[in-house]
PDBQT receptor file of N, H, CA, C and O in Angstrom, charges set to zero:
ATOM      1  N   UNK A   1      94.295 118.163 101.413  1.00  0.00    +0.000 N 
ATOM      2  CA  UNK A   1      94.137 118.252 102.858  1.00  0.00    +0.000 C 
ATOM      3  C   UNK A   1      92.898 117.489 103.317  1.00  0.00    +0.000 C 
ATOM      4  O   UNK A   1      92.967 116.837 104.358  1.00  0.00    +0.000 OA
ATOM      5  N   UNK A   2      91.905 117.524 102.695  1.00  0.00    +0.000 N 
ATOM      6  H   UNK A   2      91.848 118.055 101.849  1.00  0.00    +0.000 HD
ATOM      7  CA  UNK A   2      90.831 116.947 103.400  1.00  0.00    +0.000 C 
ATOM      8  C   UNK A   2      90.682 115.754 102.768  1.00  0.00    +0.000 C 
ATOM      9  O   UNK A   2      89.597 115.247 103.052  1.00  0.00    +0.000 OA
ATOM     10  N   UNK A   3      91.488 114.956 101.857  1.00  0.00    +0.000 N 
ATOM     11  H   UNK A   3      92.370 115.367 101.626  1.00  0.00    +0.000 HD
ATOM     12  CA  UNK A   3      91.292 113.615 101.502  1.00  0.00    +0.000 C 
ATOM     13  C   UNK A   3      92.356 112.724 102.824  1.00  0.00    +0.000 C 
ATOM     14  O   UNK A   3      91.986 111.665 103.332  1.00  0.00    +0.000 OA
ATOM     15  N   UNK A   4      93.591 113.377 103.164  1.00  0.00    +0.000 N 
ATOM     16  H   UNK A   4      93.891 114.237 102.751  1.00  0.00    +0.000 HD
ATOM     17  CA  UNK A   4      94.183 113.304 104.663  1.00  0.00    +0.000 C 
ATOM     18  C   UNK A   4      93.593 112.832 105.304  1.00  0.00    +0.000 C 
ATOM     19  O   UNK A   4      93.567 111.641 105.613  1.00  0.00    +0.000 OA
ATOM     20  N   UNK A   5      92.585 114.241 105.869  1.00  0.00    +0.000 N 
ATOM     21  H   UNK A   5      92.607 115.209 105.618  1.00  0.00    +0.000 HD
ATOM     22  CA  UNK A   5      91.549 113.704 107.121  1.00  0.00    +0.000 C 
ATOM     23  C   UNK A   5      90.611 113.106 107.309  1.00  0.00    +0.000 C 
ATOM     24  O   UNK A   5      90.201 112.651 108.376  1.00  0.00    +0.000 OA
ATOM     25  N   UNK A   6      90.031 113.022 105.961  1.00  0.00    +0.000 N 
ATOM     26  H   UNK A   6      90.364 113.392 105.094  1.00  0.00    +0.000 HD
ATOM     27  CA  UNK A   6      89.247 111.997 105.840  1.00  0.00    +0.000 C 
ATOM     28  C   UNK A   6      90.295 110.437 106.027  1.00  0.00    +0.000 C 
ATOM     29  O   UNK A   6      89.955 109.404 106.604  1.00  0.00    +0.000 OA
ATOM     30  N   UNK A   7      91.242 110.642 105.526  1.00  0.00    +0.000 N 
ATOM     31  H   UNK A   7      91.518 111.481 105.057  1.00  0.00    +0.000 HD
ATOM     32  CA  UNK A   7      91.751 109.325 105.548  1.00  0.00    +0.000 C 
ATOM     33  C   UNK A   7      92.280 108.709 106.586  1.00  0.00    +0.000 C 
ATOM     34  O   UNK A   7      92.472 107.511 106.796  1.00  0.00    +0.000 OA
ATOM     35  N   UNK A   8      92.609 110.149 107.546  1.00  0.00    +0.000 N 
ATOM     36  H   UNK A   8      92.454 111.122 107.376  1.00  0.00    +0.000 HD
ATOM     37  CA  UNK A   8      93.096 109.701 109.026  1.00  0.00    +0.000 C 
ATOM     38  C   UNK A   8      91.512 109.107 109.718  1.00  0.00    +0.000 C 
ATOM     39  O   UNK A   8      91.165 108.041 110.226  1.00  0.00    +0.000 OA
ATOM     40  N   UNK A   9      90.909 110.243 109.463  1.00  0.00    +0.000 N 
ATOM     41  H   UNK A   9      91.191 111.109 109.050  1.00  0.00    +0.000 HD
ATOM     42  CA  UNK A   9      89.196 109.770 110.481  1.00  0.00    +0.000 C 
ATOM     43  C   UNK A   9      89.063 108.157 109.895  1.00  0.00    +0.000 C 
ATOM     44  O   UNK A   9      89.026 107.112 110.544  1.00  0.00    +0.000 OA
ATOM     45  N   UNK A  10      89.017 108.333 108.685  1.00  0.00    +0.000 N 
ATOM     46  H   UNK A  10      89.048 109.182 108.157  1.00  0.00    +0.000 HD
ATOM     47  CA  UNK A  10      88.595 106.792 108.907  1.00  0.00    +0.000 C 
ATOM     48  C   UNK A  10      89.708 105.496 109.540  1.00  0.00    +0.000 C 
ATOM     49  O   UNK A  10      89.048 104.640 110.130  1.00  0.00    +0.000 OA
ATOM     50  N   UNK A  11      90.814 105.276 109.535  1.00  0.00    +0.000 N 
ATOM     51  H   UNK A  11      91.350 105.971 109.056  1.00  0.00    +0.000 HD
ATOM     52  CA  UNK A  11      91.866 104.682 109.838  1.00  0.00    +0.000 C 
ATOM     53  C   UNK A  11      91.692 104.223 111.297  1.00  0.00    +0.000 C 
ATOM     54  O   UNK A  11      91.849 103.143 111.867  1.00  0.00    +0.000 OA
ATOM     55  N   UNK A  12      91.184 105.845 111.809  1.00  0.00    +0.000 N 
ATOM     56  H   UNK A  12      91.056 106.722 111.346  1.00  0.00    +0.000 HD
ATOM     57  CA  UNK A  12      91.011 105.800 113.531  1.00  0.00    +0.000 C 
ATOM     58  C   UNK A  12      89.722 104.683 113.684  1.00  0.00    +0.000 C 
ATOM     59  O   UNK A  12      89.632 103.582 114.226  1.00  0.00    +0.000 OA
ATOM     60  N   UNK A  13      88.686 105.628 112.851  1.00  0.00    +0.000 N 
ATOM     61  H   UNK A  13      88.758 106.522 112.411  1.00  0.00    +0.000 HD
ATOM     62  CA  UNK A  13      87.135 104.868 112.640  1.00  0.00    +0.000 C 
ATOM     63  C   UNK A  13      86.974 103.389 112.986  1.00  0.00    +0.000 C 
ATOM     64  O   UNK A  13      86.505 102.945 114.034  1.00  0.00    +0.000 OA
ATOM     65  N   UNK A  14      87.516 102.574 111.761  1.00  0.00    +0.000 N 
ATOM     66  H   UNK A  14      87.897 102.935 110.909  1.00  0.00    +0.000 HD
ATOM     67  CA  UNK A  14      87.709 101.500 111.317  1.00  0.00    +0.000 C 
ATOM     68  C   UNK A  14      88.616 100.376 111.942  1.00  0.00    +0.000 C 
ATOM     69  O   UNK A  14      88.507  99.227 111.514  1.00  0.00    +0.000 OA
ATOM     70  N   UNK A  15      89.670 100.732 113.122  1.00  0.00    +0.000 N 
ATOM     71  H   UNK A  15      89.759 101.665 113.469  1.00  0.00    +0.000 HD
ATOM     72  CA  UNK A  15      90.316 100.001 114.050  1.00  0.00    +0.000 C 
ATOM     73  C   UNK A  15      89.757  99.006 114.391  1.00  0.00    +0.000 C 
ATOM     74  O   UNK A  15      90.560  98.107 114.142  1.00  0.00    +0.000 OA
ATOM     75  N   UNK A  16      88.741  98.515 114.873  1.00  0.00    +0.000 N 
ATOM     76  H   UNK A  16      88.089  99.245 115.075  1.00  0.00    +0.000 HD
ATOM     77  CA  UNK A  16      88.057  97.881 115.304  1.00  0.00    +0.000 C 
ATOM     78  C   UNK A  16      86.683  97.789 114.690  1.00  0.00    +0.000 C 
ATOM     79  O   UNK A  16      85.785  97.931 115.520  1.00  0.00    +0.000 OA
ATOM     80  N   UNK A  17      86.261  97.571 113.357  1.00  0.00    +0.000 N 
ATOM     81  H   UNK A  17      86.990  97.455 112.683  1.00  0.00    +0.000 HD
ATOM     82  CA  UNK A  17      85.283  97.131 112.512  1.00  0.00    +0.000 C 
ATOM     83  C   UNK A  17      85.008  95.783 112.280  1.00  0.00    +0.000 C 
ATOM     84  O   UNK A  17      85.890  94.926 112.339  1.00  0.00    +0.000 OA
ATOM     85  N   UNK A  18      83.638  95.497 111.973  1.00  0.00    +0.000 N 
ATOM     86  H   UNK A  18      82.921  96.194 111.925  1.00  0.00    +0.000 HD
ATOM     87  CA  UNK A  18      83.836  94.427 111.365  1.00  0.00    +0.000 C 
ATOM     88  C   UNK A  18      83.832  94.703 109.879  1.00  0.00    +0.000 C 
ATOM     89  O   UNK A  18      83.683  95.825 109.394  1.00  0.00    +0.000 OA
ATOM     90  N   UNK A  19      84.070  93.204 108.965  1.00  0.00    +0.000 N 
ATOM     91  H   UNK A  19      84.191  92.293 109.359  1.00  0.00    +0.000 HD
ATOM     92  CA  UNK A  19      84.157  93.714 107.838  1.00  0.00    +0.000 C 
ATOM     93  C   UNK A  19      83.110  94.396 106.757  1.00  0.00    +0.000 C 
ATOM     94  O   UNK A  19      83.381  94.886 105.661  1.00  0.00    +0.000 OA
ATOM     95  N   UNK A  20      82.196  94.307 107.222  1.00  0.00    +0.000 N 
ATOM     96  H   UNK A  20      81.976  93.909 108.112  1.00  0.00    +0.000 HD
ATOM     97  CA  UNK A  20      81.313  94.916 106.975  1.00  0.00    +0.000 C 
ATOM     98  C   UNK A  20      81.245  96.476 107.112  1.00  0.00    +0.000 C 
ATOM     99  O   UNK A  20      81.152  97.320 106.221  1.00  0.00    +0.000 OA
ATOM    100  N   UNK A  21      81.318  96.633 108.510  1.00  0.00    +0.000 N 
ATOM    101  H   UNK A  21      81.394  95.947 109.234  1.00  0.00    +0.000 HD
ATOM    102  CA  UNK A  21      81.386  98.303 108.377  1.00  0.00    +0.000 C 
ATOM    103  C   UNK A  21      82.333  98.769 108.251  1.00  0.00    +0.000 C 
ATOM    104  O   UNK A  21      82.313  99.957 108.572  1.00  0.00    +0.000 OA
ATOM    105  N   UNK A  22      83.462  98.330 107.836  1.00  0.00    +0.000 N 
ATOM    106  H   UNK A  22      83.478  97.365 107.575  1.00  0.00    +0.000 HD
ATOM    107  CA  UNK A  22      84.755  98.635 107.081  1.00  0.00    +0.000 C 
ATOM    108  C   UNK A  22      84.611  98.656 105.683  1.00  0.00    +0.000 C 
ATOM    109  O   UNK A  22      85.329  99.493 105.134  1.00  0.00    +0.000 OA
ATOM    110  N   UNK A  23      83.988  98.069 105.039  1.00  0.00    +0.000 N 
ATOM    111  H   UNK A  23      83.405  97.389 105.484  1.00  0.00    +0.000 HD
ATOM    112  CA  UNK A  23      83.443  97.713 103.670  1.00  0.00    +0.000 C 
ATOM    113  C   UNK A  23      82.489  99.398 103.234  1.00  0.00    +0.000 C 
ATOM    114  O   UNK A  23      82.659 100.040 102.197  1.00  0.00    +0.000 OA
ATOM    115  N   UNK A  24      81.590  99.734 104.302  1.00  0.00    +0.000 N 
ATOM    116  H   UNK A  24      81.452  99.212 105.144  1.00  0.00    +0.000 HD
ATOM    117  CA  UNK A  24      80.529 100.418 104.596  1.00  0.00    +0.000 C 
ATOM    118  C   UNK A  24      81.390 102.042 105.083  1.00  0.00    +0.000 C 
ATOM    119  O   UNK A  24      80.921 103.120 104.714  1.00  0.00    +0.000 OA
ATOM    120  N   UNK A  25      82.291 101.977 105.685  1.00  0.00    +0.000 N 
ATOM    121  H   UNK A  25      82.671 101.102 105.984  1.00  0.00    +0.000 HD
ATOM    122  CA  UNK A  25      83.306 102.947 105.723  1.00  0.00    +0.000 C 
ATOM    123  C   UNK A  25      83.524 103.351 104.476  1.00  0.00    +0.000 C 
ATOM    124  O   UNK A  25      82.905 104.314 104.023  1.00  0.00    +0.000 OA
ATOM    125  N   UNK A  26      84.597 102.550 103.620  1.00  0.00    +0.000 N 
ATOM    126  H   UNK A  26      85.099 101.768 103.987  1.00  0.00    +0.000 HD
ATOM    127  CA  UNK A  26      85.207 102.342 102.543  1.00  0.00    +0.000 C 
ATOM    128  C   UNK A  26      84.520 103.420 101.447  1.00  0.00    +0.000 C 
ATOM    129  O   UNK A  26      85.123 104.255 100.772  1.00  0.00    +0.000 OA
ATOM    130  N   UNK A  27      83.221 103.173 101.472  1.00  0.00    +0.000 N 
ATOM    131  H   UNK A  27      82.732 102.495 102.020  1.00  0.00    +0.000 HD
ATOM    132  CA  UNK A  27      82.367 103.534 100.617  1.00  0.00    +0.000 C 
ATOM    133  C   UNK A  27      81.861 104.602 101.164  1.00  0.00    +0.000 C 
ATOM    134  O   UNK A  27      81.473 105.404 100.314  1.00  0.00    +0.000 OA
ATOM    135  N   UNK A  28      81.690 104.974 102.377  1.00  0.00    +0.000 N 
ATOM    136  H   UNK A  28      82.006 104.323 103.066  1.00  0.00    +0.000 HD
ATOM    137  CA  UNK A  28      81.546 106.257 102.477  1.00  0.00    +0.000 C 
ATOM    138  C   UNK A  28      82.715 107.904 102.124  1.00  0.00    +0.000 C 
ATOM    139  O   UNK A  28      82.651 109.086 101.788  1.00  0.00    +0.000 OA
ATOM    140  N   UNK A  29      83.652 106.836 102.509  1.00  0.00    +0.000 N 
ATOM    141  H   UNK A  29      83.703 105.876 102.782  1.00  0.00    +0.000 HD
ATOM    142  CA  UNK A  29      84.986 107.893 101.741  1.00  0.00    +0.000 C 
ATOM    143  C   UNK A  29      84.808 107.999 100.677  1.00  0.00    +0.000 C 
ATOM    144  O   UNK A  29      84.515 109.087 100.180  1.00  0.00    +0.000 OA
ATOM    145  N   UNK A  30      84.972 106.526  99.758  1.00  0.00    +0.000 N 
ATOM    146  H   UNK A  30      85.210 105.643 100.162  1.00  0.00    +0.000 HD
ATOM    147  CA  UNK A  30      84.843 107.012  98.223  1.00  0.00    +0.000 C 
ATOM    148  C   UNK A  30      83.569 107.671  97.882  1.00  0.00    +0.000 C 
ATOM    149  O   UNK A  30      83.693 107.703  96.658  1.00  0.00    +0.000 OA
ATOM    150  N   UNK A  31      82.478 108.196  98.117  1.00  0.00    +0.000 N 
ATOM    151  H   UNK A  31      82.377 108.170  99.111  1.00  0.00    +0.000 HD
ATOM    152  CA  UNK A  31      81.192 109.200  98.423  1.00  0.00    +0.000 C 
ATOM    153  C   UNK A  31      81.651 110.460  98.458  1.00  0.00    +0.000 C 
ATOM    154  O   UNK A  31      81.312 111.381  97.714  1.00  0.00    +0.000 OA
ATOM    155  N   UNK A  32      82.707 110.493  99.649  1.00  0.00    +0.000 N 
ATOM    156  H   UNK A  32      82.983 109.745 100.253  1.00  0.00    +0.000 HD
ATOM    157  CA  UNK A  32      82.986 111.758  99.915  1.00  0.00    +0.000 C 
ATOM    158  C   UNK A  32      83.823 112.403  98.568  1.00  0.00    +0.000 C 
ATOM    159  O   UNK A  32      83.659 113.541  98.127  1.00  0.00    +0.000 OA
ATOM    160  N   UNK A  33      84.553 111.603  98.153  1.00  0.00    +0.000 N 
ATOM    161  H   UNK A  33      84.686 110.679  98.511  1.00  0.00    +0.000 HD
ATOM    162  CA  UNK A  33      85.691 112.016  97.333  1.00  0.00    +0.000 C 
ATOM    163  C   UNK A  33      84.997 111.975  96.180  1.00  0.00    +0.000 C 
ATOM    164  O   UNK A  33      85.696 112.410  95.265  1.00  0.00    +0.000 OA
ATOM    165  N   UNK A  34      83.860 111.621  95.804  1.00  0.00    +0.000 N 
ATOM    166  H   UNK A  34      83.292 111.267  96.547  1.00  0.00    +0.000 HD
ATOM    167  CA  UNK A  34      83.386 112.205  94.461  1.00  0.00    +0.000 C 
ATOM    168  C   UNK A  34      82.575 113.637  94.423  1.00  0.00    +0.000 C 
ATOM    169  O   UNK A  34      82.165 114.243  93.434  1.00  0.00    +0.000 OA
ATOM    170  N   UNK A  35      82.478 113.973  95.770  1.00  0.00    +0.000 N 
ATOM    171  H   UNK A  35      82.811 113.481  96.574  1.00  0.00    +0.000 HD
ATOM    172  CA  UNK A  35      82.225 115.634  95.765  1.00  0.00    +0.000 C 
ATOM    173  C   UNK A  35      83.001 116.590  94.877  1.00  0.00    +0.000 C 
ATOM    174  O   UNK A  35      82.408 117.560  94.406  1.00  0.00    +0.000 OA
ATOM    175  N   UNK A  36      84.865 116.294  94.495  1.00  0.00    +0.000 N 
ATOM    176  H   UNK A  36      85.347 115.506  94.878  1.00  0.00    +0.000 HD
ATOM    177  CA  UNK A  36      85.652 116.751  94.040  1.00  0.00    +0.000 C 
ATOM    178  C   UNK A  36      85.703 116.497  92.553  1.00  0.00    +0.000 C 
ATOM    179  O   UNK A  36      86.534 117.065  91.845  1.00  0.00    +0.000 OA
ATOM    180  N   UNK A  37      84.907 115.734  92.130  1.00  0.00    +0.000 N 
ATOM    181  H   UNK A  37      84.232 115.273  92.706  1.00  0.00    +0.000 HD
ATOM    182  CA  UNK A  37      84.529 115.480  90.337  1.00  0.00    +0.000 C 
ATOM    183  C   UNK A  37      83.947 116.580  89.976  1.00  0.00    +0.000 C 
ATOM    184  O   UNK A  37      83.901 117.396  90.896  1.00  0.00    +0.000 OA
ATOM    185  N   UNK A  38      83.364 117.016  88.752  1.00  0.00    +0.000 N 
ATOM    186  H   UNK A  38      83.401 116.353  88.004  1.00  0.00    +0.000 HD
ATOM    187  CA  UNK A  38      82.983 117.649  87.680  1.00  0.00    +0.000 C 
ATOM    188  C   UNK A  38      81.756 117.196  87.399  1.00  0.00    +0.000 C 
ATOM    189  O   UNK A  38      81.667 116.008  87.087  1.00  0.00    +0.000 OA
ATOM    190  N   UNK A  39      80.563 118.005  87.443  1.00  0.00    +0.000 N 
ATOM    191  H   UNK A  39      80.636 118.969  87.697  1.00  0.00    +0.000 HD
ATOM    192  CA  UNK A  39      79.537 117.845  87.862  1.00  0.00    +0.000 C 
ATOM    193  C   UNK A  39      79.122 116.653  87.201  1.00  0.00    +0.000 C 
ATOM    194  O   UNK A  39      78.441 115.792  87.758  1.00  0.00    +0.000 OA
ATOM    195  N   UNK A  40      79.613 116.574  85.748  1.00  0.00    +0.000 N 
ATOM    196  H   UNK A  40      80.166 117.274  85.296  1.00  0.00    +0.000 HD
ATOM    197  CA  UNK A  40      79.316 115.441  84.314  1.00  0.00    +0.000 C 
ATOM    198  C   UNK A  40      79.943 114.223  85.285  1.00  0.00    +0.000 C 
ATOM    199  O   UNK A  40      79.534 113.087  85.045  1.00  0.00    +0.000 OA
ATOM    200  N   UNK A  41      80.605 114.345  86.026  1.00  0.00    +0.000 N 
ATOM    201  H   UNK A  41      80.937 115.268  86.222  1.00  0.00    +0.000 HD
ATOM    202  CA  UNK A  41      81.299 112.564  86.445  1.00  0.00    +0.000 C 
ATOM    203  C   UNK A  41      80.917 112.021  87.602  1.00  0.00    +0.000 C 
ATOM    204  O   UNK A  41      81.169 110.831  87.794  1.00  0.00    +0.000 OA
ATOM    205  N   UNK A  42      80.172 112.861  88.687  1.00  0.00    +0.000 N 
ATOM    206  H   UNK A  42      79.967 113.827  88.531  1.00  0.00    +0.000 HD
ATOM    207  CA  UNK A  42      79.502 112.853  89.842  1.00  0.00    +0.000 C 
ATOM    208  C   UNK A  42      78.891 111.220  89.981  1.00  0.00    +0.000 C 
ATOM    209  O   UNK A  42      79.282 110.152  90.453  1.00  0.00    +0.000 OA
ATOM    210  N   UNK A  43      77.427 111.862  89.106  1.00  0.00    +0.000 N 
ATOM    211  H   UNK A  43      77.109 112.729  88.722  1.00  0.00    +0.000 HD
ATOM    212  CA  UNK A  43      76.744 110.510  89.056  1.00  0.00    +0.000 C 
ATOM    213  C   UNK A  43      77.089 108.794  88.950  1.00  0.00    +0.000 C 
ATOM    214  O   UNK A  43      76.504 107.806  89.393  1.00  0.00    +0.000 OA
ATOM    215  N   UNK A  44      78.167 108.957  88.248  1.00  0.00    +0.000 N 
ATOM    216  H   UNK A  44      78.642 109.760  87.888  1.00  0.00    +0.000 HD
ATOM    217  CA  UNK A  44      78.919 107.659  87.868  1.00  0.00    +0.000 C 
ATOM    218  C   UNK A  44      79.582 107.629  88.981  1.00  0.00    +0.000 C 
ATOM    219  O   UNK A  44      79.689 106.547  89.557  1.00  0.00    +0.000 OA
ATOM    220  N   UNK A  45      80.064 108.586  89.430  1.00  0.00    +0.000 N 
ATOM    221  H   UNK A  45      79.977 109.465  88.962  1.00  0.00    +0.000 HD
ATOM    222  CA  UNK A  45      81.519 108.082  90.881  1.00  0.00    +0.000 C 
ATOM    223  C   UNK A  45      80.517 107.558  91.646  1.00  0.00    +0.000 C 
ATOM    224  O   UNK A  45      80.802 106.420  92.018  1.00  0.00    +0.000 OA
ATOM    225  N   UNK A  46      79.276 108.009  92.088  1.00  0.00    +0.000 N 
ATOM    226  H   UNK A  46      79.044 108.933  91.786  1.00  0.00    +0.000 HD
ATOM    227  CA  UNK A  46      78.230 107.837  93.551  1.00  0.00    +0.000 C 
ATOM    228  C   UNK A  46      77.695 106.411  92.761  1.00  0.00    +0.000 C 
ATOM    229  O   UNK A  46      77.240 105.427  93.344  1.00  0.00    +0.000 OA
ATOM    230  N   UNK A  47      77.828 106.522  91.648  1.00  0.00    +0.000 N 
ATOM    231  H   UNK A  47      78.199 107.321  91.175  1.00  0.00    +0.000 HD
ATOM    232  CA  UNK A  47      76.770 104.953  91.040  1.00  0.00    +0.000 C 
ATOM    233  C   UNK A  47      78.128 103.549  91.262  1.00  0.00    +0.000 C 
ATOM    234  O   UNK A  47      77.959 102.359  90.996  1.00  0.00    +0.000 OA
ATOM    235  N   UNK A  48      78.927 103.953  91.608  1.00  0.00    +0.000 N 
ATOM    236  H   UNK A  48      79.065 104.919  91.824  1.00  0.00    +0.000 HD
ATOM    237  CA  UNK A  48      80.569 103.095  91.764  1.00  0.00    +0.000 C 
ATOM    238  C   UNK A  48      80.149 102.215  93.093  1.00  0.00    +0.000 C 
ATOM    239  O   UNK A  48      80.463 101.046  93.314  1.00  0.00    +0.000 OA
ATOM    240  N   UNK A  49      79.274 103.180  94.005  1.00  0.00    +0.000 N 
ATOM    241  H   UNK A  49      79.019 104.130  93.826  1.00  0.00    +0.000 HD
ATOM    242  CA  UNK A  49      79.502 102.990  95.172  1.00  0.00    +0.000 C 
ATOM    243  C   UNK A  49      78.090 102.667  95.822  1.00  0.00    +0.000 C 
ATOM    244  O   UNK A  49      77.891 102.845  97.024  1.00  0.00    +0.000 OA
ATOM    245  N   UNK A  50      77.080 102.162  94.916  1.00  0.00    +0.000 N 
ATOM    246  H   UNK A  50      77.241 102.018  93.940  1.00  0.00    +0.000 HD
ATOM    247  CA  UNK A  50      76.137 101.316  95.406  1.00  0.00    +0.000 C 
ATOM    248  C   UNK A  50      75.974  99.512  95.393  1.00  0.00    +0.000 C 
ATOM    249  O   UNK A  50      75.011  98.754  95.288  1.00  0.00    +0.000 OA
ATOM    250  N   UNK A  51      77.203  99.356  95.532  1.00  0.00    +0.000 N 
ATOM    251  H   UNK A  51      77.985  99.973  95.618  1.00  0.00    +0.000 HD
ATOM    252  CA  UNK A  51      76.928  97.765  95.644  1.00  0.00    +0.000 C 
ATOM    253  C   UNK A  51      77.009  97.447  97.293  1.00  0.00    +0.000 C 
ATOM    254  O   UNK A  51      77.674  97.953  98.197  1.00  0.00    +0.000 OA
ATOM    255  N   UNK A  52      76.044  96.400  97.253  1.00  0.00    +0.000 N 
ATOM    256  H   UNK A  52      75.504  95.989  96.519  1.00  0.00    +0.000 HD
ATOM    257  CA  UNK A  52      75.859  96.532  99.157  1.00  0.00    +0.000 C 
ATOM    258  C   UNK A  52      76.734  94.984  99.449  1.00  0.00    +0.000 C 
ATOM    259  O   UNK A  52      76.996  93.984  98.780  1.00  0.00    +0.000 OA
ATOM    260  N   UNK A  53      76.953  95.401 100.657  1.00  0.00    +0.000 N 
ATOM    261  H   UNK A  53      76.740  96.213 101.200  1.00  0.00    +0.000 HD
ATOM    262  CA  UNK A  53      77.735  93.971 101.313  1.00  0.00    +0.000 C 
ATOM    263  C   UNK A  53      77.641  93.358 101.069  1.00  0.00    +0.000 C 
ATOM    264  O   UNK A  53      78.698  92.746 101.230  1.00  0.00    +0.000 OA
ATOM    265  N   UNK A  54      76.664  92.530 100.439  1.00  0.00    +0.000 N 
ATOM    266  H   UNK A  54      75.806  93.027 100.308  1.00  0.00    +0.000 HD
ATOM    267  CA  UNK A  54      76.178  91.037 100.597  1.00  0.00    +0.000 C 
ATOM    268  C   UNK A  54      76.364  90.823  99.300  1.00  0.00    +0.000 C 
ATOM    269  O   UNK A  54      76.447  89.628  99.013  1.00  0.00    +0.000 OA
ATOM    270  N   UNK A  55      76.486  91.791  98.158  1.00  0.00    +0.000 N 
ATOM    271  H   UNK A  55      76.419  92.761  98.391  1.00  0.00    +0.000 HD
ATOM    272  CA  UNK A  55      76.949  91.828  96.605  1.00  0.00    +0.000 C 
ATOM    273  C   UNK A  55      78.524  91.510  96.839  1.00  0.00    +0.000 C 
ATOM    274  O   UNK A  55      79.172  90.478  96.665  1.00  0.00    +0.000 OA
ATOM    275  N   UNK A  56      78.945  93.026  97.382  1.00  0.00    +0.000 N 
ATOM    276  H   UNK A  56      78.418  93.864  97.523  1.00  0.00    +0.000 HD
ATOM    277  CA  UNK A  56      80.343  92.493  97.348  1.00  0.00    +0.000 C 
ATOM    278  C   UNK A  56      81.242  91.421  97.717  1.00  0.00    +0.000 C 
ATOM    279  O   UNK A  56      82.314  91.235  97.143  1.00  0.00    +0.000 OA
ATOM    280  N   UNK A  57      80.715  90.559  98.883  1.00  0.00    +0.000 N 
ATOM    281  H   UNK A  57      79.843  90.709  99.349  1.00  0.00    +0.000 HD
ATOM    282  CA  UNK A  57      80.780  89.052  99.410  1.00  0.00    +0.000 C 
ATOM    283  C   UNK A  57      80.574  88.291  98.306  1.00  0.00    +0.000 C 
ATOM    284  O   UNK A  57      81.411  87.460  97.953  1.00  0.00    +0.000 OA
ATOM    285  N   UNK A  58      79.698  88.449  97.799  1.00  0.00    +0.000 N 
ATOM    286  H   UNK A  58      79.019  89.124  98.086  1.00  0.00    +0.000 HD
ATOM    287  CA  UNK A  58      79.459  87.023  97.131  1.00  0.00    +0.000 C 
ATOM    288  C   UNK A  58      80.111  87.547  95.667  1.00  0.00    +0.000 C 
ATOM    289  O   UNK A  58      80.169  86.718  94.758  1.00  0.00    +0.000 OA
ATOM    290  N   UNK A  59      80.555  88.780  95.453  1.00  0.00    +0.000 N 
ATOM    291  H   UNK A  59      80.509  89.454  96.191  1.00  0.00    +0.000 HD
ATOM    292  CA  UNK A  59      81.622  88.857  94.136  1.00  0.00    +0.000 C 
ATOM    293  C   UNK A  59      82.850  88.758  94.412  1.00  0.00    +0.000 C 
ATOM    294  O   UNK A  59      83.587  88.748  93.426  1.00  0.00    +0.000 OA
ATOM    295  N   UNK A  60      83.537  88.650  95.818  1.00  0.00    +0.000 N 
ATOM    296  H   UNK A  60      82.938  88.658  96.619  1.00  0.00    +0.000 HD
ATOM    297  CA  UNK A  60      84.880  88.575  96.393  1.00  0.00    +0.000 C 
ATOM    298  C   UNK A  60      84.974  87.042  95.988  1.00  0.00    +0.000 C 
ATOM    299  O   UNK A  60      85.777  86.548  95.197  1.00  0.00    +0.000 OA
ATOM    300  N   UNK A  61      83.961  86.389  96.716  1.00  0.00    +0.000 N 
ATOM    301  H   UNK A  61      83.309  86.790  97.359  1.00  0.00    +0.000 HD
ATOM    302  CA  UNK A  61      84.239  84.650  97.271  1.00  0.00    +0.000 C 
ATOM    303  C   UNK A  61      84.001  84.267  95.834  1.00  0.00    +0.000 C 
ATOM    304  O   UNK A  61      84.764  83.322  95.633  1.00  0.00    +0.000 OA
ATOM    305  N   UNK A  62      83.324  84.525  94.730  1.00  0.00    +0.000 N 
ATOM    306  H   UNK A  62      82.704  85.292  94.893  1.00  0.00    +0.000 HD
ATOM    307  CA  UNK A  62      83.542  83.698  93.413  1.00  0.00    +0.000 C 
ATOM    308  C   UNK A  62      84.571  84.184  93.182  1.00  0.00    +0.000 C 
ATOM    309  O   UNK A  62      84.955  83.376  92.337  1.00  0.00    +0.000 OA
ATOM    310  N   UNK A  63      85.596  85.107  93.289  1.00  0.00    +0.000 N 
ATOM    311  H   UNK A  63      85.284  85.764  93.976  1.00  0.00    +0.000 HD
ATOM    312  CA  UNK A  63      87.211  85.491  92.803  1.00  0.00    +0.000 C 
ATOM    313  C   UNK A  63      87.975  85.031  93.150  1.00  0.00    +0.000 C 
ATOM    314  O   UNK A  63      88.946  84.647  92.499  1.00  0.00    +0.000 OA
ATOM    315  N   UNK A  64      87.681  84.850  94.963  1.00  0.00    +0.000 N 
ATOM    316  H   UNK A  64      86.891  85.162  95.492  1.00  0.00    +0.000 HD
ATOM    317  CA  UNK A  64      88.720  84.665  96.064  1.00  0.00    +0.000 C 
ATOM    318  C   UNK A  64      88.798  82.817  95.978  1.00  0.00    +0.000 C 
ATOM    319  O   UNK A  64      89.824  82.224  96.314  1.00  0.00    +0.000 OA
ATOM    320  N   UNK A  65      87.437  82.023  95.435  1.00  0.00    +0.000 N 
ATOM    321  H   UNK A  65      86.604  82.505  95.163  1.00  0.00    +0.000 HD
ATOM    322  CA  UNK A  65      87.015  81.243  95.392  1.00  0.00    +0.000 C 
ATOM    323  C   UNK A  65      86.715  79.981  97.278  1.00  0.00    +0.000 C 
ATOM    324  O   UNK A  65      86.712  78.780  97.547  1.00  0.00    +0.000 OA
ATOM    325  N   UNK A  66      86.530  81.263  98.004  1.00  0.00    +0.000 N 
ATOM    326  H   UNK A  66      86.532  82.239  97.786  1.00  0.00    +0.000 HD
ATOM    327  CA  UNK A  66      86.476  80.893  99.611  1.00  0.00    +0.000 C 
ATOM    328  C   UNK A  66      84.723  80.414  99.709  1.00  0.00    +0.000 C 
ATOM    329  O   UNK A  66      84.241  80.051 100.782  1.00  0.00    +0.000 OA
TER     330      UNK A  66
């Protein structure tokens, strides 16, 4: 139920983002949803979710090769 509403809130959220704070969204859900891990897997889910914009750009565009 509350991975739902989280998933509706953000959907609504994010309509009109740029990609950035869609990116910045993104990562705040997956945040939320490691509340539901086991205390041992926590750290690693929240450590998933520190790469900042300007990382993930420039690891997209060497893939995407844009």
């Amino acid at each position: 139920m509350l991975r739902i509403s989280a998933a509706a809130f953000l959907s609504v959220l994010l309509a009109a983002c740029t990609s950035q704070q869609y990116y910045e969204g993104l990562k705040a859900g997956r945040r939320a949803t490691c509340l539901e891990y086991p205390e041992a897997e926590y750290k690693d889910c929240v450590d998933e979710t520190k790469t900042s914009y300007d990382e993930y750009r420039s690891q997209r565009e060497e893939i995407v090769g844009n």
